[in-house]
C-alpha positions as CSV (number, residue, x, y, z in Angstrom):
1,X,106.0,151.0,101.7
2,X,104.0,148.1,101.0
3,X,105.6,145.5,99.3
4,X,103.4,142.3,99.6
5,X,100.6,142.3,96.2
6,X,97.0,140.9,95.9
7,X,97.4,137.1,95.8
8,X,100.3,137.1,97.8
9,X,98.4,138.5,100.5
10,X,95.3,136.6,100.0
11,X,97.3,133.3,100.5
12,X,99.2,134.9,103.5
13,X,96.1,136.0,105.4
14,X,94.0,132.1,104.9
15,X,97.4,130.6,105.8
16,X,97.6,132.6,108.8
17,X,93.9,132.2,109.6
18,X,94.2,128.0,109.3
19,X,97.8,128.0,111.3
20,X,95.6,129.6,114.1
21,X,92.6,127.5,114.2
22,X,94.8,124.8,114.6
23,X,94.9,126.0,118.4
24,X,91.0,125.2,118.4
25,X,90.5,122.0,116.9
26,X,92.9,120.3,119.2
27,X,95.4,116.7,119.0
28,X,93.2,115.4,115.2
29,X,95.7,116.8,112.7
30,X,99.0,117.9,114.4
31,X,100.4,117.9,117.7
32,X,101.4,121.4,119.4
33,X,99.0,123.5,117.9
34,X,99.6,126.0,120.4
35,X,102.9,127.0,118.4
36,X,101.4,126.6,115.1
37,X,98.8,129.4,116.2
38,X,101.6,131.7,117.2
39,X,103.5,131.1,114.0
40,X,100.1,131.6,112.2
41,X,100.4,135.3,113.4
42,X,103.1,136.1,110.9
43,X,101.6,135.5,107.7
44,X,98.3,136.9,109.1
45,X,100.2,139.9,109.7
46,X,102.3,140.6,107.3
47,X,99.1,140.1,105.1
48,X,97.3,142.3,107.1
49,X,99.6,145.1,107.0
50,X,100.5,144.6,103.4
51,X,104.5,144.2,104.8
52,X,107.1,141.4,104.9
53,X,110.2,142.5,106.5
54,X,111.7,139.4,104.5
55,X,111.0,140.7,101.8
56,X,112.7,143.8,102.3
57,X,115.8,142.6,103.0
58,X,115.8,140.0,100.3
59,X,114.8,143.2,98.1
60,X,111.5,141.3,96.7
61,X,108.2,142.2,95.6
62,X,104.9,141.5,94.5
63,X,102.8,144.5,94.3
64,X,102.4,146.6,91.3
């Protein structure tokens, strides 16, 4: 059932990880970094889990 590949993921799971560390370094790079840590959960689980509901519906995918 997975339909998210190698690179894909990879990219999705550092993205994630920087959205949410945004929460700890504070006001220096962008303002409300509380909600860009929440938001950072989605690609860090979807890449996580290997799943993008996205791209079910939108009938993509980049696994082999």
């Amino acid at each position: 059932m997975a339909n998210v590949g190698g690179i894909d993921r990879i990219i999705r799971i550092i993205a994630g990880l920087f959205l949410i560390s945004l929460v700890f370094i504070g006001d220096q790079i962008i303002g409300q970094n509380v909600v860009w840590g929440w938001i950072g959960i989605v690609p860090l689980a979807t890449g996580i889990f290997k799943f993008c509901p996205a791209y079910k519906i939108f009938g993509f995918k980049t696994c082999a």
